[in-house]
C-alpha positions as CSV (number, residue, x, y, z in Angstrom):
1,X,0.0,0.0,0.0
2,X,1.6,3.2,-0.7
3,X,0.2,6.7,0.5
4,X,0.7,10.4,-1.0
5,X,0.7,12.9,1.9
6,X,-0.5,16.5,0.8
7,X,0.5,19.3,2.7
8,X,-1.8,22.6,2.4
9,X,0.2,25.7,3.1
10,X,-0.7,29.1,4.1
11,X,0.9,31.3,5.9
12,X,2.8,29.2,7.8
13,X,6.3,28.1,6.5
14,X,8.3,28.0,9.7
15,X,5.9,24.5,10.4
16,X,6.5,22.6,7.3
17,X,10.0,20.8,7.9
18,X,8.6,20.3,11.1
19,X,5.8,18.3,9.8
20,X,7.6,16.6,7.0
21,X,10.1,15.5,9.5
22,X,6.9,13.9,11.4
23,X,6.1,11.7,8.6
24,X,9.3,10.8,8.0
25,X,10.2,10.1,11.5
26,X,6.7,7.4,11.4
27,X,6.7,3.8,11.8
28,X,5.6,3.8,8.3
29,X,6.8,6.2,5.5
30,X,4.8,8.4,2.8
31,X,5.9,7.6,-0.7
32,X,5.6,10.7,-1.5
33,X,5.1,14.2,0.5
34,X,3.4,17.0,-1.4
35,X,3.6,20.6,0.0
36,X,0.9,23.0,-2.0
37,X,2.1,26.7,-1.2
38,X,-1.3,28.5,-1.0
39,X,0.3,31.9,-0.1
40,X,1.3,33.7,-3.2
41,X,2.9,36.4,-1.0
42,X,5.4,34.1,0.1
43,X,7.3,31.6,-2.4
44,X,9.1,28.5,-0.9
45,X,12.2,28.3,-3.4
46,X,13.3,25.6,-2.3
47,X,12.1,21.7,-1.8
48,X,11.8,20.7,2.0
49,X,14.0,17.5,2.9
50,X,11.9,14.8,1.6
51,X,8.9,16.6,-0.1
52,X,8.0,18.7,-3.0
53,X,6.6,22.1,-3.1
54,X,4.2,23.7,-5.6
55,X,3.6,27.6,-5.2
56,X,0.5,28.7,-6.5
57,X,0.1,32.1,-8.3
58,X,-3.5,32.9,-5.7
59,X,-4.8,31.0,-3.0
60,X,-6.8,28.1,-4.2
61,X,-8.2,27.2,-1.0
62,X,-8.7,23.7,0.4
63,X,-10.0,21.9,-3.1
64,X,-6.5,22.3,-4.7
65,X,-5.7,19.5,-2.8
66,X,-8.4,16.7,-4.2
67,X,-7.3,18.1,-7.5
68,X,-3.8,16.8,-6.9
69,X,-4.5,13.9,-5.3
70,X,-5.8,12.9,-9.0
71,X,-2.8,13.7,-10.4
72,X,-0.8,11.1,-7.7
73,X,0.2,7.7,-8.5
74,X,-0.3,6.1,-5.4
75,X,-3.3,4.3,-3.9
76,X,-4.0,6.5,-1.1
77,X,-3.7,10.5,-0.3
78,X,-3.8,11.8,3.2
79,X,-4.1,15.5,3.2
80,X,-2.7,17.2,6.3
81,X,-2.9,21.1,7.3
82,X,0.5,23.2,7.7
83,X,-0.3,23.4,11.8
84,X,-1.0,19.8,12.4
85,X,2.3,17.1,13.7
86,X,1.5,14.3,13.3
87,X,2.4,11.2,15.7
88,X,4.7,8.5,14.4
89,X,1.6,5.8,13.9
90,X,-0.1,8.5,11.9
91,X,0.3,6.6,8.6
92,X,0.3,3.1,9.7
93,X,-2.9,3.4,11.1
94,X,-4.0,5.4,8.3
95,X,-3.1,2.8,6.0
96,X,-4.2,0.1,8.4
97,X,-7.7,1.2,8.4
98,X,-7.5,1.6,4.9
99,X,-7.1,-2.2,4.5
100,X,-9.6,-3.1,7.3
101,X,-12.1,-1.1,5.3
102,X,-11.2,-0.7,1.7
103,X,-14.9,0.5,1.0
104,X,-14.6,4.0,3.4
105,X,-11.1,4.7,0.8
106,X,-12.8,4.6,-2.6
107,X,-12.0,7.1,-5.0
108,X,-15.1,8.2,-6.4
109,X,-14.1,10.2,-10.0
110,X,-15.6,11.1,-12.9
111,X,-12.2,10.3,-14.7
112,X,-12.5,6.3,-13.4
């Protein structure tokens, strides 16, 4: 099972290694680690250790983020705000429930 962990940012950069180093301090790693820059005041140059940034041009608000979870590869996305750490059994359980209950996980698109 592999899980896409999207980061909405605004406002808040100082967090963001903080909470990328939270995931990848877990029991069980993100394969990948989105951060989505929703402050176009403020442009993170540069990739955090372990994720990928996208600054957008205007806020996009909250939605941006199911729009690139359909652009992901992996099975899952978890989508996580810029003031939230997360404990190291975050995505184990995550991904744990997911397999108890597959059905509560579906993607429902209009691209499927």
């Amino acid at each position: 099972m592999s899980t896409t962990v999207i980061i909405l940012s605004y406002k808040r950069p100082g967090n963001l290694q903080k909470i990328v180093d939270s995931l990848m301090a877990g029991s069980v790693k993100p394969a990948e680690i989105i951060v989505f820059n929703n402050d176009f005041e403020t442009k993170l140059g540069r990739k955090f250790r372990g994720a990928t940034v996208i600054n957008a041009g205007r806020n996009m608000f909250c939605p941006i983020r199911h729009a690139v979870g359909l652009l992901v590869e992996t099975e899952h996305c978890l989508f996580v705000d810029d003031d939230l750490f997360l404990s190291p059994g975050t995505l184990a359980g995550f991904e744990g429930w997911a397999r108890k209950h597959p059905e509560s996980m579906r993607l429902i698109s209009p691209f499927q």
